[in-house]
C-alpha positions in Angstrom: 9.5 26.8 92.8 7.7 24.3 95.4 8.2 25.9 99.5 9.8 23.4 100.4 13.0 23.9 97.9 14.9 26.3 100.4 17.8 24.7 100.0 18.1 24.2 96.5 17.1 27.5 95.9 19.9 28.7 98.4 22.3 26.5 97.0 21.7 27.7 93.5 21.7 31.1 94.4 24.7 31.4 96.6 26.5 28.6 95.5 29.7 30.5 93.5 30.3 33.6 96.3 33.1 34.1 98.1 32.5 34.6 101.9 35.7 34.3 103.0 36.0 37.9 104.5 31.9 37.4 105.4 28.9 39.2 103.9 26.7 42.3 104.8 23.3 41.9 104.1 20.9 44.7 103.5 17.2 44.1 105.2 14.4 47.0 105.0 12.3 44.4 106.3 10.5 43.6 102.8 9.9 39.8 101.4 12.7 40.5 99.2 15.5 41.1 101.7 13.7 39.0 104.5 14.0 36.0 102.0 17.5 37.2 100.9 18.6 37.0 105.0 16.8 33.6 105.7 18.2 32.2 102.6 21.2 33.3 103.1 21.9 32.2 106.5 20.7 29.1 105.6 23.4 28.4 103.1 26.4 30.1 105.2 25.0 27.9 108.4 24.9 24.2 105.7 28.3 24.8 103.9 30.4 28.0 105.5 29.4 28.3 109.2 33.0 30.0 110.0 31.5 32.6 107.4 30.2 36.1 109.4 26.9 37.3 108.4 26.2 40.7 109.5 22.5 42.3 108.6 21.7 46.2 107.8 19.1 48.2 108.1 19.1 51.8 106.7 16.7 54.1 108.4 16.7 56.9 105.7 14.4 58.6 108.3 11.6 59.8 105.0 8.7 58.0 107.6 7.5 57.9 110.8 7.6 54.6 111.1 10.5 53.7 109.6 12.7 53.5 113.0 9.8 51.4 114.4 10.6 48.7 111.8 14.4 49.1 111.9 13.8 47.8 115.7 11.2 45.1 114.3 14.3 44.0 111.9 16.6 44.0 114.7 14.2 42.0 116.6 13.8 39.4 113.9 17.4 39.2 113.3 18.4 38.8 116.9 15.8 36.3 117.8 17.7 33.8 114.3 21.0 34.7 116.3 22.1 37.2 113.4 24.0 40.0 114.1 22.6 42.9 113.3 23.1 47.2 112.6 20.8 49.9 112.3 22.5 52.8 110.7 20.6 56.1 109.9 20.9 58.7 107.2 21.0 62.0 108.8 21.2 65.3 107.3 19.3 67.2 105.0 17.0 65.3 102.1 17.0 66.9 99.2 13.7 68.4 97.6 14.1 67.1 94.4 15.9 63.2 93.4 14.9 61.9 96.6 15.0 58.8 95.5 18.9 58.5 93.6 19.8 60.7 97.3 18.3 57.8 98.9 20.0 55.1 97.3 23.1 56.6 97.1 22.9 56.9 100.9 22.3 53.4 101.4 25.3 52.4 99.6 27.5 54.8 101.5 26.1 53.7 104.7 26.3 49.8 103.7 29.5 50.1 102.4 30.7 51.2 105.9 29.7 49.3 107.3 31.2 46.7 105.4 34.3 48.5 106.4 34.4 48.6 109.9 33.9 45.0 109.9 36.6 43.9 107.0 33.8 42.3 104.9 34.2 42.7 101.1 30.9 41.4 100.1 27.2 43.2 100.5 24.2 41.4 99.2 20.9 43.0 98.3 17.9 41.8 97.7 16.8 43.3 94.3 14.7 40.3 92.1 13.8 39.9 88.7 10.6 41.8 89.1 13.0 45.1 90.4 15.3 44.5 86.8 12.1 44.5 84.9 11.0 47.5 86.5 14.4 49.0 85.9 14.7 48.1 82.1 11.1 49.4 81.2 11.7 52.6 83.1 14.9 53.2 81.3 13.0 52.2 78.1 10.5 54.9 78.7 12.6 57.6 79.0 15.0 56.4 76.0 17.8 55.3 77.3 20.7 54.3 75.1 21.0 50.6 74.2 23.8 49.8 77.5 21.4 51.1 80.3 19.1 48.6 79.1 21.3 46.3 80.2 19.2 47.0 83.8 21.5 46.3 87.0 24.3 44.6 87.0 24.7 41.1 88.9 27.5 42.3 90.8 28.5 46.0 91.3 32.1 47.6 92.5 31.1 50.5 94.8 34.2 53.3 95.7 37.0 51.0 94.0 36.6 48.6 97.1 33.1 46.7 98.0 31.3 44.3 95.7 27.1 44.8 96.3 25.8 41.9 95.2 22.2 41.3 94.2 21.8 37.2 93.3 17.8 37.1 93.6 17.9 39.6 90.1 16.7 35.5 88.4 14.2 35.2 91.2 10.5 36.6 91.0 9.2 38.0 93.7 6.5 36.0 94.5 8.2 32.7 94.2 9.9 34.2 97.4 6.8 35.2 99.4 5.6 31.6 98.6 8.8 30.5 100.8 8.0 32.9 103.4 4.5 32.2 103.8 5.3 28.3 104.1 7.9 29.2 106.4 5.2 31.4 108.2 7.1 34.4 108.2 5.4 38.1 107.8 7.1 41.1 106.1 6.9 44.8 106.1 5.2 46.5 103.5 6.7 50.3 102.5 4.0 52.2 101.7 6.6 54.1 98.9 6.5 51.3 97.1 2.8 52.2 95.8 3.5 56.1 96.1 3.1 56.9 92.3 4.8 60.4 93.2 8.0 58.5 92.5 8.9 56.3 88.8 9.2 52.9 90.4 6.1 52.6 92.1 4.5 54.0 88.6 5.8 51.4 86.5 4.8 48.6 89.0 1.3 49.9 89.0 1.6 50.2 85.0 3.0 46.7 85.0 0.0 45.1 87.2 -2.4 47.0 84.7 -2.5 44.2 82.5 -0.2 41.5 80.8 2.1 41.7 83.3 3.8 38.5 83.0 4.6 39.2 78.7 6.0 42.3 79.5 8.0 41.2 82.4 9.3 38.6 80.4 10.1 40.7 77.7 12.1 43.3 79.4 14.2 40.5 81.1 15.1 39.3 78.0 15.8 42.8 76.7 18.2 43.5 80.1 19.9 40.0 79.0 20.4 40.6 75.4 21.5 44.2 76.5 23.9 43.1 79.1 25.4 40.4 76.7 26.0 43.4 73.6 27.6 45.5 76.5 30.2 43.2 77.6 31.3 42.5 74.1 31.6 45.8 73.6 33.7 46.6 77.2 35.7 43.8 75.9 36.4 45.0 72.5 37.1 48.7 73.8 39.5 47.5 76.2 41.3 45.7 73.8 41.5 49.1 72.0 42.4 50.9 75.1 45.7 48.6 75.7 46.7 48.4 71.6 46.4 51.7 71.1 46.8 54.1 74.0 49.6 55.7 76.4 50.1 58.1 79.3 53.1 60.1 78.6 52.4 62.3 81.7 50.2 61.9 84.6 47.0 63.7 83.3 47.4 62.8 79.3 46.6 60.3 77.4 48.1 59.6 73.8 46.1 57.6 71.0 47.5 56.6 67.8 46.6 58.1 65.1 45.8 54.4 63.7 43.1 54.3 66.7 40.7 56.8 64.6 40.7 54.6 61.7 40.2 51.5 63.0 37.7 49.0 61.8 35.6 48.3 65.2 34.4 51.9 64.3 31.6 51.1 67.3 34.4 50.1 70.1 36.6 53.2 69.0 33.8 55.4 69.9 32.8 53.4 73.1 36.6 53.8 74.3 36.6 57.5 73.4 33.5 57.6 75.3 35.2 56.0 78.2 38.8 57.7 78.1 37.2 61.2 77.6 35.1 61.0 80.6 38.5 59.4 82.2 40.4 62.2 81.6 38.0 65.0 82.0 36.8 63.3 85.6 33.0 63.2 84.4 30.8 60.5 86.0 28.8 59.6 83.1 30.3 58.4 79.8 30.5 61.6 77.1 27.5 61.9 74.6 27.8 58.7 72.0 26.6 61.1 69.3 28.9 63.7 69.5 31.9 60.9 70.6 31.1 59.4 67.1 31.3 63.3 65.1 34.5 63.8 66.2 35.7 60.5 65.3 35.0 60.7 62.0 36.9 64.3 62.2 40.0 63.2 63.9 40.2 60.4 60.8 40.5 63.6 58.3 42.8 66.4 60.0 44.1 67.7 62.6 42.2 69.1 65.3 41.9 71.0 68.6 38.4 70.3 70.4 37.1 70.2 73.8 34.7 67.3 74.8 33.4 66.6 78.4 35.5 68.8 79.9 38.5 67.1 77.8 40.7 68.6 75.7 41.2 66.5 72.2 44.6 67.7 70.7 45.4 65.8 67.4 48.7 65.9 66.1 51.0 64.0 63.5 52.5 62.3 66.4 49.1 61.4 68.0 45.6 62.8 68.9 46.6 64.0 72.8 43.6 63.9 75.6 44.3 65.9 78.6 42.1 67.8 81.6 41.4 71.3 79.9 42.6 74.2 82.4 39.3 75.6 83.5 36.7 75.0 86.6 39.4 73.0 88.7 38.8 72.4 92.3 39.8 74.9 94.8 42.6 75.0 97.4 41.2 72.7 99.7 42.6 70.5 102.8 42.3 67.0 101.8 40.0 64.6 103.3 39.9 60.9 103.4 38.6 59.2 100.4 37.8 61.9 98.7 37.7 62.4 94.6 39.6 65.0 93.7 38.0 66.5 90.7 36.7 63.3 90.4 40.0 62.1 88.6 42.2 61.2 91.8 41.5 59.5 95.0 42.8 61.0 97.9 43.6 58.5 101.5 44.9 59.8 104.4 47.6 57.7 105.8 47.4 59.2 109.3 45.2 62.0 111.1 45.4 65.6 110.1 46.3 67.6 113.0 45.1 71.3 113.7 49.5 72.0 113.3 48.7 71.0 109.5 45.6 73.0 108.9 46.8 76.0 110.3 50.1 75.3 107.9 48.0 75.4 105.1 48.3 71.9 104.1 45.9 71.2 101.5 45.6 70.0 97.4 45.6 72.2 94.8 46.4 72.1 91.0 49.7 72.1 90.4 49.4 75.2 88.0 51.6 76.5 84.9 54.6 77.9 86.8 55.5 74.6 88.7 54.4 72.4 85.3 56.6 74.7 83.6 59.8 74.1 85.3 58.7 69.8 84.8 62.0 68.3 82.5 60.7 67.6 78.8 59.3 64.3 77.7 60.9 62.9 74.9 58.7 63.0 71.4 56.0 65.0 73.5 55.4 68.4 72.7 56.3 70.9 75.6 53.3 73.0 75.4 51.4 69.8 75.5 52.5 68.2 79.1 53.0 71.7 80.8 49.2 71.8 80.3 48.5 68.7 81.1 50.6 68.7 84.3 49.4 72.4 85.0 45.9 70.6 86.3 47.1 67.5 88.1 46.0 68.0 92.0 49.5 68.3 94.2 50.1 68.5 97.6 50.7 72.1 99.2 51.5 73.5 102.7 52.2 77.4 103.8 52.4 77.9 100.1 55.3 75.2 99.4 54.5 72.4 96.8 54.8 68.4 98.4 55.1 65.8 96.0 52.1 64.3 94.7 51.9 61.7 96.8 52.5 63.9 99.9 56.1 61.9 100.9 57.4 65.3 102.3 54.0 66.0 104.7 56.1 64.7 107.4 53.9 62.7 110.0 50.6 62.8 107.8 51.3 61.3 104.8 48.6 62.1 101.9 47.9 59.7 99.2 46.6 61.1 95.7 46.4 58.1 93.2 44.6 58.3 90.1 40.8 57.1 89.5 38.9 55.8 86.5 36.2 58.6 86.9 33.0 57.0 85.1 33.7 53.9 87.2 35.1 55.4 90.7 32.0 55.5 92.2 30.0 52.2 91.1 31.5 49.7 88.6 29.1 47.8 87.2 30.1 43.8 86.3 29.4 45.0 82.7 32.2 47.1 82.2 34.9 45.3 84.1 36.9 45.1 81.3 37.4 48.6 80.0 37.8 49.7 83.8 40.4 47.6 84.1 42.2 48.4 80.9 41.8 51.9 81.7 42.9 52.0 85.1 46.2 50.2 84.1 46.9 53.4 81.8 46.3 55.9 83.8 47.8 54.5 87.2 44.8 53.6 89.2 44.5 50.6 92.0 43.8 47.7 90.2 40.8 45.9 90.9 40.0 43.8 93.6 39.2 40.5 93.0 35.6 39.6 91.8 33.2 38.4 94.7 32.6 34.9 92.8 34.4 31.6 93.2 36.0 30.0 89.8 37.7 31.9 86.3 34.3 33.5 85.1 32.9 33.8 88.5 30.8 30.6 87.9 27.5 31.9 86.1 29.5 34.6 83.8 28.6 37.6 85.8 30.7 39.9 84.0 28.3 39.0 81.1 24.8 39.1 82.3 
């Protein structure tokens, strides 16, 4: 790329998003999200100047000097006529995953900022160089084939926001060449060379020698992966809708049919995906062991327990339901919240201190109240007691509410089912079995993707 091709390069990056509600950017202050803002604004100022841009900076308060160059950011931004937010992370850091804390954080922070503002679209600046980092990192510490897949183009963060990161086909240098003909400086964070942490490891590793082979080689790796793990979203979701029911809130029936079946590889990715569903688990349940009792549910009957998940297979189906042990305690219910990581809870008004001192708070809904439930035709009774037995209800001095709190008077409580290994961040990857699964068990359905035309223009659900 020549300097001077700003606006092609803008244009070819940005040139599918939709901005209609506006777009968060997040700046540190590095080349990466300095070129991300200044190309950005540049395209939203040629071809959407209605569109509001809004630039972030997170002061995770780890140095010094960081809330020196959140005001050097502000600065910057305010002298281009951008608005700008500095937001901090305060609290306790941990001692140990500083890092994943960090980053989780930023999201958070990012995304509420998003919020407040009614924008639906945050873009980052990660590049091609961070992707490669990512893949070989997750290489070296043998990650299964889909995490090789590296970051996703587009990413759904709490059910609500798409993050966005459209420099991941963009080296970093081809964007300091911009800002040096543009004579524009940058911050450099000294954590990026700290080898205390993975990243700055492997970029030191990858500057060693024969950097540019390798970092063409894991970018092709992260495509090739990405492309093997949409097929296979897509072929589990098609599983997921031919194949499986919700009787009851909290169980899930499979045909029997569904352990035979000939895509033997997309029958254990939806098991994967459905277990981890059903018993609220944030990461996807062990392939290996998904793919054992597989093969055992195609020879007999079966009771098992799997990622906190109770497999029940019967002649009228193999049954998957929350199993009755270490659920959340009586607690007053907070605003956006996961419940057990299986139900999203929204307050529809404010929680007064008359409620709290009511009792007013979610809680399983136990045996005796699952017991008194009327029957389910074809389902056996022991089967949807025990599944309703661990679905979160509302309570108050001791008296059960409906679930979705309707009799809480003036404070109405909202508990809606989530799709657990996706409630937090949905990666563009796996769009399809998210979507497939949240239609069976209830959940919101997704909001629309944060690109313009059918396959969002350059297939991001694919690479």
């Amino acid at each position: 790329m020549t300097p001077d091709t700003k606006a092609n390069l803008s244009d070819r990056l940005f040139f599918d998003l939709d901005f209609s509600t506006g777009a968060v950017a997040a700046v540190s202050g590095g080349s990466d999200s300095t070129a991300l803002l200044l190309l950005l604004k540049d395209h939203i100022d040629r071809t959407e100047p209605a569109a509001r841009l809004l630039a972030v900076t997170v002061d995770h308060g780890l140095r010094p000097d960081s809330a020196d160059e959140a005001r050097l950011v502000a600065h910057f931004c305010a002298q281009r006529g951008i608005a700008h937010r500095i937001l901090a992370w305060h609290g306790d850091k941990p001692a140990t995953g500083l890092p994943a804390a960090a980053r989780e954080a930023r999201y958070r922070l990012l995304a509420e900022a998003a919020d407040a503002e009614g924008i639906k679209l945050i873009l980052t600046g990660h590049t091609a160089d961070d992707q490669a980092e990512t893949v070989l990192m997750r290489q070296a510490r043998d990650d299964e084939g889909r995490g090789l897949a590296g970051m996703a183009p587009a990413t759904l963060h709490d059910w609500r926001t798409w993050i966005v990161r459209p420099l991941l086909v963009t080296r970093r240098a081809a964007l300091r060449d911009m800002l040096r003909h543009r004579d524009i400086g940058w911050i450099e964070d000294p954590t990026n060379v700290d080898v205390r942490f993975e990243r700055p490891r492997m970029r030191a590793a990858l500057a060693q020698g024969e950097s540019e082979r390798r970092t063409a080689e894991a970018l092709a790796r992260s495509a090739q992966a990405a492309r093997e793990r949409h097929d296979i979203g897509r072929r589990a979701a098609m599983l997921i809708d031919a194949f499986a029911s919700r009787p009851v809130p909290g169980l899930i029936r499979l045909d029997c049919d569904f352990a035979g079946h000939g895509d033997g590889q997309a029958a254990i990715y939806a098991l994967r995906i459905l277990l981890a569903t059903v018993g609220g688990m944030s990461f996807l349940a062990d392939e290996a062991r998904c793919a054992a009792l597989l093969a055992r549910l195609r020879s007999a009957p079966l009771c098992a327990t799997l990622s906190r998940t109770v497999v029940d297979a019967r002649r009228s189906g193999i049954f998957l339901r929350r199993e009755n042990r270490n659920l959340p305690d009586p607690a007053p219910p907070v605003d956006n919240q996961l419940w057990d990581n299986r139900r999203r809870v929204t307050l529809g008004g404010r929680i007064t201190l008359k409620d709290r001192s009511g009792g007013l708070v979610i809680a399983p809904l136990g045996a005796a109240a699952a017991g008194r439930a009327p029957p389910i035709e074809e389902i056996p009774p022991s089967l949807s007691r025990a599944a309703l037995a661990a679905e979160p209800s509302l309570w108050s001095g001791g008296e059960q509410l409906d679930f979705a709190g309707g009799n809480a008077g003036r404070q109405p409580v909202s508990i809606v089912p989530a799709v657990a290994p996706f409630a937090r961040f949905l990666p563009s990857f796996d769009v399809e079995p998210a979507a497939a699964v949240a239609a069976l068990v209830g959940a919101p359905p997704l909001p629309a993707p944060p690109f313009r035309g059918q396959d969002g223009g350059r297939g991001w659900a694919k690479a």
